[in-house]
Structures are given as C-alpha cells and as structure tokens.
C-alpha positions as CSV (number, residue, x, y, z in Angstrom):
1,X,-12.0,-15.4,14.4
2,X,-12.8,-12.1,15.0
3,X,-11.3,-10.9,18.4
4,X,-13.4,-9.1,20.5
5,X,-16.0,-8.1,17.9
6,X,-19.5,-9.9,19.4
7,X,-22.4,-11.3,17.5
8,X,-24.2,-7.2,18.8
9,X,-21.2,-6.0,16.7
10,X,-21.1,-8.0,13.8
11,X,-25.0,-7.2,13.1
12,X,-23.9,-3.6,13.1
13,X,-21.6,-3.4,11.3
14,X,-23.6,-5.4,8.3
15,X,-26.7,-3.5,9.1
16,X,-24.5,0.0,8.3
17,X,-22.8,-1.5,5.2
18,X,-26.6,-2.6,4.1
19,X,-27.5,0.8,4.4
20,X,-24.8,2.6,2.8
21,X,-23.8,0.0,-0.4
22,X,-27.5,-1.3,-0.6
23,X,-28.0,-5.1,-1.2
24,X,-26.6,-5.5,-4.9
25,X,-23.3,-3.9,-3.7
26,X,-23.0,-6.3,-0.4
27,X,-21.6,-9.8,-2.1
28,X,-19.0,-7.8,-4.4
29,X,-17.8,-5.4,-1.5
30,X,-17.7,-9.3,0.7
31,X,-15.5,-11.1,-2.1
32,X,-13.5,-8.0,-2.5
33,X,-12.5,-8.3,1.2
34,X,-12.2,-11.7,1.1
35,X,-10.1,-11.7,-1.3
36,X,-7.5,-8.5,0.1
37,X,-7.8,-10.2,3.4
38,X,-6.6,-13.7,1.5
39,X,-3.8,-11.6,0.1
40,X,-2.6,-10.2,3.5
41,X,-2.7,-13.6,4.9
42,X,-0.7,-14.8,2.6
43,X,1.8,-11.6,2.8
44,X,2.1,-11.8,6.7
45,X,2.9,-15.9,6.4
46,X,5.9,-15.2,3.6
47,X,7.3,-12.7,5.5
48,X,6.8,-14.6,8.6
49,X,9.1,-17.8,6.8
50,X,11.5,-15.5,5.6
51,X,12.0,-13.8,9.2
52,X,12.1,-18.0,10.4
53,X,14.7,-18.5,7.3
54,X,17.0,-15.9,8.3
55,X,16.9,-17.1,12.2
56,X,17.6,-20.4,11.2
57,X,20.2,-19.4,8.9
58,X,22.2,-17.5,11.7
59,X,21.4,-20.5,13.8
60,X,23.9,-22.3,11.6
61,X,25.9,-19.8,10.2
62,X,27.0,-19.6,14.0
63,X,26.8,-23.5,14.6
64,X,29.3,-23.4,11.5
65,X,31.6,-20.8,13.8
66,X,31.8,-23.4,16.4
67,X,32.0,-26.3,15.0
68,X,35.4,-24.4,13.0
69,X,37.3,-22.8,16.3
70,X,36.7,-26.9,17.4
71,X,38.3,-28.1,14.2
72,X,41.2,-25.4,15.1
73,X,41.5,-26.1,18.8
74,X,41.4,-30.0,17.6
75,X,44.4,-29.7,15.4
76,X,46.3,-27.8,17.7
77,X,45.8,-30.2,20.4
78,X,47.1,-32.9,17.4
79,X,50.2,-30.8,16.6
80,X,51.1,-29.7,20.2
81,X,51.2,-33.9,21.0
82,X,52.7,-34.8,17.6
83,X,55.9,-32.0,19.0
84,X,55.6,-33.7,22.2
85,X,55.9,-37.3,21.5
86,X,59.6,-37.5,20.5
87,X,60.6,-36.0,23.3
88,X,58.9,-38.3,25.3
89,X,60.2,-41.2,23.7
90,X,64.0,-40.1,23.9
91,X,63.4,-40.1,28.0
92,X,62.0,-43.2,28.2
C-alpha cells in the first residue's frame, strides 16, 4: 500500500507530524488526506475510463472502416459477376 515506505519509515514520519501539528491537529490533518487522497483516486480512475473509452472507440471506429471497404469490395465482386453472367450464358 505504501511502496517502499517500511514500518522504520512510517513511525517517522508520524513521529515528525506529532511534533509539528501536536495531537489535537493529527485526526483532522489524517481525514484531510484521506479525503484529497479519495479525490485523486477517483480523478486518476475517470481519466483512466475515458483514456479506455477513447481506445475502444477507435477500436471500432476502425472495425467500422473495415467492415465498409468489405461491404464495397463485396458489391463490386456482385456487379462485376452480375456484368459477367450474360455473356456467359450467350456462349453456352
């Protein structure tokens, strides 16, 4: 949870912030954090599904290139046989 900060480190730093807010100051300075570090979360994990959105939006948008140039190559194949057939049947 918190990288490479050790238990040695973690008693530090509260024994610093215990010297320099005092003990009345400690639980609102804690929620205050909490709370900003709540709001970043949240921040980082919108941004996050927006940056997924887009991607998978592209993804489509260029699924939807493909699946047209198909369509196109499809209906060319479909006209270039319908022009063919007659002049097949008139050898046969």
């Amino acid at each position: 949870m918190f990288g490479t900060l050790g238990m040695p480190e973690l008693v530090l730093i509260f024994v610093v912030a215990l010297l320099l807010f005092g003990p009345r100051q400690l639980p609102q300075i804690g929620r205050t954090i909490g709370r900003a570090l709540g709001e970043f979360r949240r921040a980082s994990n919108d941004f996050k599904r927006t940056i997924e959105d887009e991607v998978a939006a592209e993804d489509l948008r260029e699924i939807k290139k493909d699946l047209q140039v198909v369509g196109r190559d499809v209906r060319q194949a479909q006209t270039d046989g319908d022009s063919q057939k007659p002049a097949e049947q008139e050898d046969a």
